[in-house]
C-alpha positions as a Python dict, from the first residue, in 0.01 Angstrom:
ca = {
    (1, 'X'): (0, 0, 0),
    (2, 'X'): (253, 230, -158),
    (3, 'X'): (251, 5, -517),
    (4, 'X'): (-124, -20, -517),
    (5, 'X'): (-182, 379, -490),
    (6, 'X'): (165, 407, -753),
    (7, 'X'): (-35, 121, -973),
    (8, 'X'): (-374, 408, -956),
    (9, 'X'): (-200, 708, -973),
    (10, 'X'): (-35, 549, -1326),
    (11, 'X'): (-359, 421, -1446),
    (12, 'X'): (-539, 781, -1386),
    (13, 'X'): (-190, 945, -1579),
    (14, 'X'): (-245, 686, -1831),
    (15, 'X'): (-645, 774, -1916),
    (16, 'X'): (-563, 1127, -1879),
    (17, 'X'): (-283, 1181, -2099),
    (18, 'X'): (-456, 909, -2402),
    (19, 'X'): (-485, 1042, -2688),
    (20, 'X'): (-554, 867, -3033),
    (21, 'X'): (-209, 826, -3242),
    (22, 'X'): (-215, 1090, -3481),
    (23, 'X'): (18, 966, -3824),
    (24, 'X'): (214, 1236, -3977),
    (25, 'X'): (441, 1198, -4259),
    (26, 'X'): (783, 1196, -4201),
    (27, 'X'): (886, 1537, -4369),
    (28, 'X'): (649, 1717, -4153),
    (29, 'X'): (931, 1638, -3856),
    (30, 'X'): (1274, 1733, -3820),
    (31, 'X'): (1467, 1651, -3568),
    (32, 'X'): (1762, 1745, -3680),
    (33, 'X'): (1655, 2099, -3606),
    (34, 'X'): (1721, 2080, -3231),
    (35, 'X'): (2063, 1958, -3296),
    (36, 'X'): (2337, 2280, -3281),
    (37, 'X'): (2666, 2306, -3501),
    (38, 'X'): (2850, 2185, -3173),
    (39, 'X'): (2618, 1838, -3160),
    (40, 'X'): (2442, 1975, -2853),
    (41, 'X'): (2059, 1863, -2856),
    (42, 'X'): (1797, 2088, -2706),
    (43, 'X'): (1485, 1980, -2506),
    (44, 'X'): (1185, 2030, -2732),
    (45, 'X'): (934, 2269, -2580),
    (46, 'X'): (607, 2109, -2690),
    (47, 'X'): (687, 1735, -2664),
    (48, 'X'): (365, 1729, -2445),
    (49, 'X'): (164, 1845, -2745),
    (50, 'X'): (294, 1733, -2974),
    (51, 'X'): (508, 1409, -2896),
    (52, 'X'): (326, 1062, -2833),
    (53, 'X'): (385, 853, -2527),
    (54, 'X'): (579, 575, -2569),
    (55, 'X'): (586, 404, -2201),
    (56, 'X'): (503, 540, -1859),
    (57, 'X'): (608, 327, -1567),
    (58, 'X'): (699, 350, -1138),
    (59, 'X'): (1016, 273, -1006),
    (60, 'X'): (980, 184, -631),
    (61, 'X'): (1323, 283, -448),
    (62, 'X'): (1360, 303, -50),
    (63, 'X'): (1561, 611, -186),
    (64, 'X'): (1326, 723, -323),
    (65, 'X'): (1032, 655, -587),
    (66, 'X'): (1005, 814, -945),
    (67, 'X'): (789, 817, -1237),
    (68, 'X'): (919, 793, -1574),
    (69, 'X'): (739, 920, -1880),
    (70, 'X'): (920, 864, -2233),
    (71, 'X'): (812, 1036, -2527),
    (72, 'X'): (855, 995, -2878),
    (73, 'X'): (871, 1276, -3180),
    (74, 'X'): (584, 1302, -3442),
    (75, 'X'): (557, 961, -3629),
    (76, 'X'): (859, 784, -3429),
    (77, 'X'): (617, 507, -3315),
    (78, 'X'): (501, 448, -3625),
    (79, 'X'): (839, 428, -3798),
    (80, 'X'): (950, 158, -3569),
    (81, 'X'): (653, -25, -3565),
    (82, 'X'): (763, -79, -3934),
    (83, 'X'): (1140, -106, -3971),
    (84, 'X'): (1187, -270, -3616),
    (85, 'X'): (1435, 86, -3558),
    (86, 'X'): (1415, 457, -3502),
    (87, 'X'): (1442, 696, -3780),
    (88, 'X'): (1757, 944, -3853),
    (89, 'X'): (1621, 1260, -3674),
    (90, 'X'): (1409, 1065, -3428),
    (91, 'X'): (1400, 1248, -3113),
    (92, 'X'): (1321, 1060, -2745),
    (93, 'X'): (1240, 1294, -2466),
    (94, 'X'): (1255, 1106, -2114),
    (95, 'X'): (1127, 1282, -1790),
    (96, 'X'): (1194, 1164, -1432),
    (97, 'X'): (964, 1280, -1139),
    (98, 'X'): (1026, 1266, -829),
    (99, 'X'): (688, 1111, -588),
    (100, 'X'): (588, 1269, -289),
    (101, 'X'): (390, 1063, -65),
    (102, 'X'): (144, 1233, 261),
    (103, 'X'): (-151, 1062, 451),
    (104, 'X'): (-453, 1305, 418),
    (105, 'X'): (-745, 1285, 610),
    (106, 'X'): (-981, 1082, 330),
    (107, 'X'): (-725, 941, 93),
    (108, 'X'): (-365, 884, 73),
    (109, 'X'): (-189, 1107, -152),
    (110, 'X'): (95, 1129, -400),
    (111, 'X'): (234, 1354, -591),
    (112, 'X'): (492, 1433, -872),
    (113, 'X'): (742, 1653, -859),
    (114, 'X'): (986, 1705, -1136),
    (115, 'X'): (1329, 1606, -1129),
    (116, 'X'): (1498, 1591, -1439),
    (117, 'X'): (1414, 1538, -1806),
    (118, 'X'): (1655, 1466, -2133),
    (119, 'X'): (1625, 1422, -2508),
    (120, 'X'): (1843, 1178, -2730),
}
């Protein structure tokens, strides 16, 4: 029961969040711009925007479950789909949430609820 409403929940995230690839050219990205003298990389603030999804799946742990949603910078699909690699200045952004899960009167629901999220 739990995998069939995770399997639902992902489709609806999947048809919600779809939007059409949008090509940029290269130049129009850097990545090296999050990077600091020291090497330390910051978490872009509009990945969401801006970023395109790369892979969305459920990870079912008696722990507990999470969803992870990996995004890619401005063209990085495209690039790869190409050259069979990533780009210099390519950035990844990875977010792990969390699932709530509650029995409601008409549906069973679950929820996300962030955890963590990292760039490379």
């Amino acid at each position: 029961m739990i995998a069939r409403a995770l399997s639902a929940m992902l489709t609806l995230v999947a048809l919600a969040t779809y939007k059409a690839a949008e090509s940029q050219r290269a130049e129009s990205f850097d990545g090296f711009a999050l990077v600091d003298k020291a090497g330390n990389i910051q978490k872009p603030t509009d990945y969401r925007e801006r970023y395109q999804v790369l892979g969305t799946y459920a990870v079912l742990d008696p722990k507990g479950n999470q969803m992870h949603f990996t995004y890619g910078s401005p063209g990085a699909a495209e690039y790869y789909r190409k050259n069979g690699k990533f780009a210099d200045g390519t950035v990844l952004v990875k977010e792990v949430f969390g699932t709530d899960h509650a029995q409601m009167t008409t549906v069973t629901h679950i929820g996300l609820r962030e955890q963590r999220c990292g760039s490379s």
